[in-house]
C-alpha positions as CSV (number, residue, x, y, z in Angstrom):
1,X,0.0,0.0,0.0
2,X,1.2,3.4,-0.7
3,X,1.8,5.5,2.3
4,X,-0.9,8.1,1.3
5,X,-3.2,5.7,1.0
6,X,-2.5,4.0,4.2
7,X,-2.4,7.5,5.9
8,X,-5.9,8.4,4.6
9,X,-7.1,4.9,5.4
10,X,-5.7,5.9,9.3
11,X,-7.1,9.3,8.9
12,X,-10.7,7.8,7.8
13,X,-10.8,5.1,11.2
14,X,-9.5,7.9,13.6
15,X,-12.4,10.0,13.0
16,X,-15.1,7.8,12.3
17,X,-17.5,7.9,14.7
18,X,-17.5,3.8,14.8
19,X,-13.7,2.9,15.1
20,X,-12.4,6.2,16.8
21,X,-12.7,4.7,20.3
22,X,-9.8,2.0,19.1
23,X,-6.2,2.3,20.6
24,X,-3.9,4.1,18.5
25,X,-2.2,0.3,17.8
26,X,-5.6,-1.1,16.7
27,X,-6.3,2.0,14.3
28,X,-2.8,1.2,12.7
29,X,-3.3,-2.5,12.1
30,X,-6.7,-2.2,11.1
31,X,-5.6,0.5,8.1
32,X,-2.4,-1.6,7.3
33,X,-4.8,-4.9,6.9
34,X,-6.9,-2.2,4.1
35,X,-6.4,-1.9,0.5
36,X,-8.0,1.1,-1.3
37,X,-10.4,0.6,-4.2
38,X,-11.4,3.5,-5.9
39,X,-14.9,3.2,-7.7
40,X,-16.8,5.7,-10.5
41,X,-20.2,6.9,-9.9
42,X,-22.6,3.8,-9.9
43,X,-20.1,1.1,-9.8
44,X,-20.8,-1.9,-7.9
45,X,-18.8,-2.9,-5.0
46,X,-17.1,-6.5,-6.1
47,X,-19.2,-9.1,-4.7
48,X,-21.2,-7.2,-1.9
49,X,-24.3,-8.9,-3.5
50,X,-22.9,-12.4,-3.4
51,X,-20.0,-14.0,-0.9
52,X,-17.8,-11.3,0.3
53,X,-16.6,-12.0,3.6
54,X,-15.2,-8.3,3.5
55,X,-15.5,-5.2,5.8
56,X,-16.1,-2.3,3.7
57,X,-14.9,1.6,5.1
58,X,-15.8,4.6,3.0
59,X,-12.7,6.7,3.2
60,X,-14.2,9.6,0.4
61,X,-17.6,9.7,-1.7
62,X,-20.3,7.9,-0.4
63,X,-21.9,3.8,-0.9
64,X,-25.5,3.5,-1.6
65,X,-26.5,0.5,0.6
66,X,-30.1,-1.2,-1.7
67,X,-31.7,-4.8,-2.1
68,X,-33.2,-5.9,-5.1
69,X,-37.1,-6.1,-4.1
70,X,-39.8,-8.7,-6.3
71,X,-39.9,-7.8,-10.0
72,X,-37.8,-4.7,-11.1
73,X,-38.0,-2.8,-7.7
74,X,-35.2,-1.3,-5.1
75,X,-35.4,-1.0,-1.2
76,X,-32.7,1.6,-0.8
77,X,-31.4,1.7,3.1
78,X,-28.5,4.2,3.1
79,X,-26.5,6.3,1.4
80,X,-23.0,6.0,3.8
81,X,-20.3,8.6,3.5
82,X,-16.9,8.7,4.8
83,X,-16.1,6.7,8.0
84,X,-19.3,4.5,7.8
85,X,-19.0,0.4,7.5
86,X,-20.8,-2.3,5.5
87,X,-20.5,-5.7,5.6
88,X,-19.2,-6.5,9.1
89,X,-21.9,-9.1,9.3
90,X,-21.0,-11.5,6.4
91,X,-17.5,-10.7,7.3
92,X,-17.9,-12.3,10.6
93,X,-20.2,-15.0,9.8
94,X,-18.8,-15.8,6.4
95,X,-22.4,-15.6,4.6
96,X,-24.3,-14.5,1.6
97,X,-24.4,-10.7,1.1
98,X,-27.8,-9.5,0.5
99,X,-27.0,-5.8,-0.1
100,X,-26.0,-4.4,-3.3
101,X,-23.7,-1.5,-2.9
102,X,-22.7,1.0,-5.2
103,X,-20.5,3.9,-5.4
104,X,-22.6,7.2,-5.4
105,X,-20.2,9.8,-7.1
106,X,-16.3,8.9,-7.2
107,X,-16.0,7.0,-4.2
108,X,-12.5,5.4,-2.3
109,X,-13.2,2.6,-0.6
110,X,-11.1,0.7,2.5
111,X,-11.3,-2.8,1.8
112,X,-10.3,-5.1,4.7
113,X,-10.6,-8.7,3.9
114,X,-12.4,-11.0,6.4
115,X,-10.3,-13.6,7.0
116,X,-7.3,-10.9,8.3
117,X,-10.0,-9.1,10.4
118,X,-10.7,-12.1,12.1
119,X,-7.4,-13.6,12.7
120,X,-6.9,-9.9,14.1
121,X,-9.4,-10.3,16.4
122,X,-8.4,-13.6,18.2
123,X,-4.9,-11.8,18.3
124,X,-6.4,-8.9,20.0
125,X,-9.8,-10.2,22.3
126,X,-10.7,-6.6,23.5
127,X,-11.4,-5.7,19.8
128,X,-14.0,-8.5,20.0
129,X,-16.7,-6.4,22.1
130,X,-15.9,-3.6,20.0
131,X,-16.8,-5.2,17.1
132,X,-19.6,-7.0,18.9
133,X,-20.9,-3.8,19.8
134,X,-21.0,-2.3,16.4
135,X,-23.1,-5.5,14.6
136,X,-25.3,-4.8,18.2
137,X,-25.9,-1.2,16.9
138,X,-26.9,-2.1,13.4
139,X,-29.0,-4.6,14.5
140,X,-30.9,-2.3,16.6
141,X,-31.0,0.1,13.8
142,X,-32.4,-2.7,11.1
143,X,-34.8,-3.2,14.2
144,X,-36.2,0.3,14.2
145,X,-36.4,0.6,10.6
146,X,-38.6,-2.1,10.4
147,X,-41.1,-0.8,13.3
148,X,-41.1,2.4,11.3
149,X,-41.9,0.9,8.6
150,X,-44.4,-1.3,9.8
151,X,-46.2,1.2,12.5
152,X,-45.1,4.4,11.5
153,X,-46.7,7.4,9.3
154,X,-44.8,8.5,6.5
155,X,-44.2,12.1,8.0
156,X,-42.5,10.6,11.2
157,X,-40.4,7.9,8.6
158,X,-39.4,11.0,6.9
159,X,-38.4,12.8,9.6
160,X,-36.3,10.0,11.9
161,X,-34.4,8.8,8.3
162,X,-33.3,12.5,7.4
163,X,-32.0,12.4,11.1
164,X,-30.5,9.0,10.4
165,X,-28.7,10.8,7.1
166,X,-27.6,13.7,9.3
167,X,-23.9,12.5,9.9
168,X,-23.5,11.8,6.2
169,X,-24.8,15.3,5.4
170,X,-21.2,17.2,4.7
171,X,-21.4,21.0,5.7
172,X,-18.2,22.7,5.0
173,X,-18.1,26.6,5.7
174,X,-18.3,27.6,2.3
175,X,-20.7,25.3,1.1
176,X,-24.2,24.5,2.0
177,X,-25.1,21.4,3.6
178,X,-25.6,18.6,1.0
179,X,-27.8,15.4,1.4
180,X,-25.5,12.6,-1.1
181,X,-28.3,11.1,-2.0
182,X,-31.4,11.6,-4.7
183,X,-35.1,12.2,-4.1
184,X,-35.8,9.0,-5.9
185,X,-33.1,7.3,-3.5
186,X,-35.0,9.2,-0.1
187,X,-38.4,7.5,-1.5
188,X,-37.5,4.3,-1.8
189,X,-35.9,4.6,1.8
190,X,-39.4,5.1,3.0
């Protein structure tokens, strides 16, 4: 790996909200364990949608997180930008990918392969609950989804996934606020 890319791998994990609690050791193994892919607007992540037994980071851009539904249809969840995860889950348990994830505008991707991450994690127990800790989060997230969806009106879905999108939504001072995802993409998240 080149050193910028490993530096901006690094840079990515210490401020992501999900792996900036690691030690300073952890941080650097995880990022020297990651590869970068870079991928054009719309391309598909290698694999997401079959076996990947990967850990995906977003270092730059954004991944648009969708299922295939019956007939021609898409259930998009998320649009993820920089420091977010996918696929921690079939990396752990080694299964299918359901998820079909796609770059949304030039995207650079950390890929850390599964078997690495887990041979990291019996060197280093600790990380375990960490990582436990995350798949706990997402699961309660996928668990609230699906009450909103099920129980919820569509002003109050509306409202708690633009709150769920919040982190993702870059503000720089000279710039407005920008959601990186489409009004089709919102919809289909409701």
């Amino acid at each position: 790996m080149q050193p910028r890319e490993y530096a901006g791998i690094r840079q990515t994990l210490e401020h992501s909200v999900h792996f900036r609690d690691l030690a300073a050791r952890d941080l650097d193994r995880l990022a020297e364990l990651a590869r970068l892919k870079r991928l054009r607007n719309q391309e598909r992540v290698e694999n997401a949608g079959g076996y990947d037994a990967n850990l995906w980071v977003i270092v730059s851009g954004a991944a648009r997180i969708s299922t295939r539904t019956a007939g021609r249809g898409e259930h998009v969840y998320a649009v993820l930008g920089p420091g977010n995860y996918f696929g921690l889950a079939a990396a752990i348990g080694k299964g299918l990918g359901t998820i079909d994830a796609r770059a949304f505008g030039a995207t650079d991707l950390a890929l850390i392969d599964g078997a690495a991450l887990l041979k990291l994690l019996e060197d280093r127990p600790r990380l375990w609950r960490h990582f436990a800790a995350m798949l706990s989060r997402r699961l309660s997230v996928a668990l609230i989804l699906l009450r909103d969806n099920t129980v919820c009106a569509l002003p109050e879905r509306l409202v708690r996934r633009l709150l769920v999108l919040r982190p993702a939504i870059a503000a720089t001072p000279d710039a407005q606020p920008a959601l990186p995802m489409t009004q089709c993409d919102l919809a289909r998240m409701l």
